[in-house]
N, C-alpha and C positions, 0 to 999 in steps of 0.2 A: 514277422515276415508274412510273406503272402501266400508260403503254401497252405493247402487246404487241412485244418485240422479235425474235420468232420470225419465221423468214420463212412458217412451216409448210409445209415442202417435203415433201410426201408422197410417195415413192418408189414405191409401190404403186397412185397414181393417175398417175404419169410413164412408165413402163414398161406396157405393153401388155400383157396377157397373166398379170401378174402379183400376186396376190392373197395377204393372209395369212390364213388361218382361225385365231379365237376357238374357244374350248369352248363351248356354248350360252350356260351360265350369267355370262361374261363378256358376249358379244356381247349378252344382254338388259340388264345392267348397260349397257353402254356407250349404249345406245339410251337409256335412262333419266335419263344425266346428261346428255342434247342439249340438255335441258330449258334455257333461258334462265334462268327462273326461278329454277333451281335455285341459279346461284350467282351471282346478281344484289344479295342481300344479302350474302353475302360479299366482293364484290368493294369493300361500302359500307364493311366492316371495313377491310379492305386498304388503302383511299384514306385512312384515318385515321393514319397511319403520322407522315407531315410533313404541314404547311398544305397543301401546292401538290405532292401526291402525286400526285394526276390531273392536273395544270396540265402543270409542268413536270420539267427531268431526265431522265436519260438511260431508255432503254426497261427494263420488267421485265420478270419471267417473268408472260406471261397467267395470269387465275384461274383459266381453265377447268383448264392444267396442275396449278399449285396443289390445286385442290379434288381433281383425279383421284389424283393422286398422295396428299393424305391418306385417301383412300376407300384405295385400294389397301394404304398401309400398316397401317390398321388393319381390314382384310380380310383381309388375313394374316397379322395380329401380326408384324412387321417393322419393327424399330427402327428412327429416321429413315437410317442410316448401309446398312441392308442395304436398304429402297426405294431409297435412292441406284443402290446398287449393282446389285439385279435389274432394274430398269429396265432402267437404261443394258445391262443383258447381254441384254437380252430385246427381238427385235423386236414381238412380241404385243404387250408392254406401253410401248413405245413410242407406236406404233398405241393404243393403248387411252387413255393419258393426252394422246395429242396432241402428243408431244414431235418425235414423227418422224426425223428427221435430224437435229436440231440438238443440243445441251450439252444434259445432263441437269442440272437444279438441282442445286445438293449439298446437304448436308445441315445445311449451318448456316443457307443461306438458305431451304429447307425449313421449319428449325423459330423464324426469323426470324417467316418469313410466318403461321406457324399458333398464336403467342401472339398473335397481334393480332386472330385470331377469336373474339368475344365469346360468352360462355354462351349470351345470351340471342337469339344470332343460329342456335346450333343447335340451340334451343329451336327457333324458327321454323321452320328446314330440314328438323328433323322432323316438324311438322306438315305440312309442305309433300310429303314423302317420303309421309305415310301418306295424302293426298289422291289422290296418285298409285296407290295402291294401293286405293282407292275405284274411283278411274278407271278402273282394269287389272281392276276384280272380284274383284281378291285377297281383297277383305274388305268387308263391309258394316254392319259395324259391331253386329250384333247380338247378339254375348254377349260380358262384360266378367269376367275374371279379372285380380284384382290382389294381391300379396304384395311383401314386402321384403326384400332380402338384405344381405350387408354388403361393398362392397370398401377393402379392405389399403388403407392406404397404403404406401411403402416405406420403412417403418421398421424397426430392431432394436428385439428385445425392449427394452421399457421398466423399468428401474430407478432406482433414487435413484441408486446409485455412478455407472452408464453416463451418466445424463444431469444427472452435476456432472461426469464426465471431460468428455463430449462441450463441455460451458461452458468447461472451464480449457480446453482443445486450440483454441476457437472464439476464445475472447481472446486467448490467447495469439498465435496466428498475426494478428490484426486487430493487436494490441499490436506486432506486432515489424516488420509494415509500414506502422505510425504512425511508430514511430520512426523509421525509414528516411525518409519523409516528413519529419518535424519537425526531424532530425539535431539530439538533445540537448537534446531542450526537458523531455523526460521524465526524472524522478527517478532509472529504472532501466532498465536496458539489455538488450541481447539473452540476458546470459548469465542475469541475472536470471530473466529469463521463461524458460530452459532451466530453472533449479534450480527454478523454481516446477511446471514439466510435470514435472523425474522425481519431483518430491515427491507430487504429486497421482497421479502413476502408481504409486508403490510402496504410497500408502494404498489405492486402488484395489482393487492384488494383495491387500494385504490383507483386504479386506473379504472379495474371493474364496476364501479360504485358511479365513476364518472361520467363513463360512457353510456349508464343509463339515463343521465340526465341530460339537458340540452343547457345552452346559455353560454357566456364568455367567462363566467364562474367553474362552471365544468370543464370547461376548454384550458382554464386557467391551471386547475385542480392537478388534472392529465397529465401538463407538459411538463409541474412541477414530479409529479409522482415518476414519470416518464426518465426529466434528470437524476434522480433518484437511483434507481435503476441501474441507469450508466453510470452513473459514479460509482457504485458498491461494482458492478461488474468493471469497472477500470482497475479498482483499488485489487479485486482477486486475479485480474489480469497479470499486472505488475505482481502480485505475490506468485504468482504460479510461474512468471518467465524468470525469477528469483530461485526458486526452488530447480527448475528446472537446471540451471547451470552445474547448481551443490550438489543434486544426484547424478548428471554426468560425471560428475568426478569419480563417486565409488563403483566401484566394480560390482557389484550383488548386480544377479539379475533382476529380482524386486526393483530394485531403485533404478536398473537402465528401461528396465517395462513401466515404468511408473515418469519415467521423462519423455519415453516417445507416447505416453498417453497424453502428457501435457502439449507437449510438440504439435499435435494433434488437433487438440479441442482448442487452444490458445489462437490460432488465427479464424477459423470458424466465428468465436465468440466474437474478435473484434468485426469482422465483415456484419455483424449483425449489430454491433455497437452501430457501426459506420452507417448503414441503411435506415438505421432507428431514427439518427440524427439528422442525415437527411430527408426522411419524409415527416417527421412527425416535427423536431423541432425549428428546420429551416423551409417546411412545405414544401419541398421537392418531388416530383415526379418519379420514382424509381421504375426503370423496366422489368421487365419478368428478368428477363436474363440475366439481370446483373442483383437478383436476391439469392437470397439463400431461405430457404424456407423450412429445412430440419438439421440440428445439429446431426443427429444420427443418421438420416439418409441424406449425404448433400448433392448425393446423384438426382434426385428429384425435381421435376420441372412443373412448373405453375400453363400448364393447359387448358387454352378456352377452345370447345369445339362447339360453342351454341346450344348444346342440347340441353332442352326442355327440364327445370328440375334439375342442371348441373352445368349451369354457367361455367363455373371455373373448375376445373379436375385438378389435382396434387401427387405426380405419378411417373409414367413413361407413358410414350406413346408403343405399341407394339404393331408392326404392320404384318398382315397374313396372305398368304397366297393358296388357295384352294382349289383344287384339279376336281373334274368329274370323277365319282364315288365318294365326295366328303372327304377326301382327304388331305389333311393342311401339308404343301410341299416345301414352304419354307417361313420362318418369322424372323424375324428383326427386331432391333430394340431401337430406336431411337434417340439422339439427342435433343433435345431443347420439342418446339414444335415447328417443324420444318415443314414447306408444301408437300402434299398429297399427291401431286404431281410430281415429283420427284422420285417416284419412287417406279414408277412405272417399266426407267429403262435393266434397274436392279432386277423385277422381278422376272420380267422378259428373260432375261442372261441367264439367268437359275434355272429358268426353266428351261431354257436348252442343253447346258450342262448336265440337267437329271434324265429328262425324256430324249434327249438327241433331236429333239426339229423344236419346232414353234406350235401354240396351240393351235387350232382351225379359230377358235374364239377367244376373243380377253374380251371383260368388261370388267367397269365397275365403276363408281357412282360422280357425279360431275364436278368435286374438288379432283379427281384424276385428267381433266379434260385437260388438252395442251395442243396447238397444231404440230408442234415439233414434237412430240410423243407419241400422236395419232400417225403422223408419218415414220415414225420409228418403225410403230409394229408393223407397220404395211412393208417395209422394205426389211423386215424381221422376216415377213413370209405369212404373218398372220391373214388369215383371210378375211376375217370376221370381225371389227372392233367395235364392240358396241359399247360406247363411251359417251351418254348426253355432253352437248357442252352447258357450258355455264353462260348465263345471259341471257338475251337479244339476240334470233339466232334467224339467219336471212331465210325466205321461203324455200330455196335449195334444200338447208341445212332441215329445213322442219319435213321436207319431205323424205329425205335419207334417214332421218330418224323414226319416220314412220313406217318403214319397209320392215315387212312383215320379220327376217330373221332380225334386225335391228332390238323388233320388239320384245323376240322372244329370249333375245341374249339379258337384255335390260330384267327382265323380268325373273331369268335367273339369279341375277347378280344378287336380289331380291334376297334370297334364300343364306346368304351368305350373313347378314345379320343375325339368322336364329341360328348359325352354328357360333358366331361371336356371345352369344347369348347363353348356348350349350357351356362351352370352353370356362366363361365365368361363372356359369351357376354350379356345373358337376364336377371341373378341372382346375377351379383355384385361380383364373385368371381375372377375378376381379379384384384380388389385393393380395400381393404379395408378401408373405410371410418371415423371408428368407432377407438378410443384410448385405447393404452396401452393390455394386454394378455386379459384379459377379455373380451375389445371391439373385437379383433380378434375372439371367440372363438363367441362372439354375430354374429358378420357381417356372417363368414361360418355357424352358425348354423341357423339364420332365412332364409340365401340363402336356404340351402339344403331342409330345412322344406317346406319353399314354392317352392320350384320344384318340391317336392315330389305329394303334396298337387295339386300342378298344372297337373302333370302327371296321378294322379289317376283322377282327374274330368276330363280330358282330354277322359281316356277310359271308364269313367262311361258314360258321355256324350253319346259318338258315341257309 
């Protein structure tokens, strides 16, 4: 259950005389998450766990611990295993999360409690965060910079060969603890699914071996090692949509979690058969959209944004919206890679939603440029849009962009790079750690959260 089993024995309020000092910028954070409010939805998450999570059951660890300790971990980029650990060694942060004298949660029940935190609840918590920073003066909401960046997911490069081995390695191992399960209900056995993994590994090497060389001998090599491949990953197909049927029948939980694992990886494997076949053996063109490029992340999209040193990205796109004080007001996750320009009317809307009017300024940089967009803001109320267009742009156009506030908005906009820059190098937003769209939508929303968080006790501080 979720009530609080802590006694919260404070050792610094039992002892007379005795006191720990914070660094500023903690000790404003720490005032800032006193807030009730602040994790009153979350606590709504929490209770969603069992029926009778708030009823009954033995005591859990309070949210307020919980939530502190997710702030904390991704405040310093600190796997859930090393928050375990700096905590518990740390009286500061003891003090700071509320744990005081008692058991530090560990780290399974850490990342127990923080899947069961819904997107759309730290959707809310950021809005709730940037309210607080209205409150505090941090920001008042009058100039709007927005741009897109891309974060990784945690993937290996993507290939045809890696992601048919990745399939034969994924059934094979789900195949060989069906059978263990079934004991002989399946046509073929452990060793089987051995000779079928080094078969698939040695075509594998091969492919590798081939692609160092050039000639119609190497090309010949490939396609053969390539059928290879698909055949052993057809052949474990077919045994796994077999096995799958025999463990729906029994009732063990093993065996019904061991058919929706196959359920699962079984159409994945063949879209990447299918893809295989068509660009490699029949020279077909595949689009971005219509690959699949990780079994285990298939949320992941194949992103070119031009830059220098990272033609292709392998990721989400995430688009941000940043108010005067540095404060990020809202993120988005995107699908596939949509215009840049589309997003313009989204942020606008938020941002009257949070602040109640429009900014005096938006910019930001000239894949955002659109006439139907530029006339939005204006008729949004915006005073200021300082938005280059893209192109060929008539002597009119070059002189409005040359107007001195023009200039000065563009040149803000500027700045908004080194806080996408901050966000990935201190806050995790350059690769995602966390599984599947959900984990995505977790990793950028406790990054943002704690940046924000960190930025306002930053000027509360000084």
């Amino acid at each position: 259950m979720l009530r609080e089993r802590y006694r919260r024995r404070n050792l610094f309020e039992e002892i007379e005389g005795i006191s720990l000092g914070m660094e500023p910028v903690l000790t404003a954070l720490d005032k800032l998450l006193e807030d009730d409010r602040v994790f009153r939805a979350v606590k709504g998450d929490l209770g969603r766990r069992y029926p009778k999570t708030l009823v009954t059951g033995r005591g859990s660890t309070p949210v307020e611990v919980i939530l502190r300790m997710l702030v904390v971990k991704h405040l310093y980029g600190w796997s859930y295993e090393q928050t375990e650990q700096w905590v518990n060694d740390s009286l500061v942060l003891r003090q700071f999360c509320r744990v005081y004298l008692e058991r530090v949660p560990d780290d399974t029940t850490l990342i127990r409690w923080a899947n069961l935190i819904q997107p759309q609840t730290l959707q809310g918590l950021l809005d709730h965060v940037v309210s607080l920073a209205q409150q505090l003066k941090v920001t008042k909401g009058r100039k709007l910079r927005i741009d897109g960046t891309v974060v990784e997911t945690n993937i290996h490069h993507p290939t045809d060969s890696t992601l048919l081995q990745d399939g034969v390695r994924v059934l094979g191992r789900l195949l060989g603890r069906a059978g263990s399960v079934l004991r002989g209900a399946l046509p073929h056995g452990k060793a089987w699914l051995r000779q079928q993994s080094q078969v698939a590994r040695d075509a594998w090497l091969s492919i590798v071996h081939a692609a160092a060389r050039r000639g119609e001998e190497a090309t010949a090599a490939m396609q053969s090692a390539y059928q290879t491949l698909l055949d052993v990953s057809q052949q474990l197909v077919m045994q796994a949509q077999q096995a799958s049927l025999v463990l729906r029948q029994r009732t063990t939980a093993a065996a019904q979690r061991l058919a929706d694992q196959l359920s699962d990886i079984v159409p994945k494997v063949q879209q990447v058969m299918r893809q295989t076949t068509r660009r490699v053996l029949d020279g077909e063109s595949v689009s971005a959209r219509d690959k699949l490029v990780s079994l285990f992340e298939p949320h992941t999209a194949i992103i070119r944004k031009g830059k220098f040193g990272k033609d292709v990205e392998f990721g989400r796109v995430v688009w941000l919206d940043e108010v005067d004080g540095g404060i990020v007001s809202r993120y988005a996750i995107l699908s596939g890679n949509p215009p840049d320009a589309d997003q313009l009317r989204p942020s606008l809307d938020h941002h009257g939603q949070v602040f109640s009017r429009p900014p005096n300024l938006l910019t930001a940089d000239r894949k955002v440029f659109s006439p139907s967009g530029e006339a939005y803001a204006t008729q949004q109320g915006v005073k200021y849009v300082a938005i280059p267009k893209a192109g060929a742009c008539s002597p009119a156009r070059q002189m409005h962009e040359q107007l001195p506030w023009f200039r000065s908005g563009r040149n803000w906009r500027a700045g908004l790079e080194s806080r996408i820059s901050l966000l990935k190098r201190r806050f995790g937003l350059r690769r995602c750690l966390y599984h599947g769209d959900d984990g995505m939508q977790r990793w950028v929303g406790w990054g943002v959260i704690a940046y924000d968080l960190w930025a306002i006790a930053r000027q509360v501080a000084a």
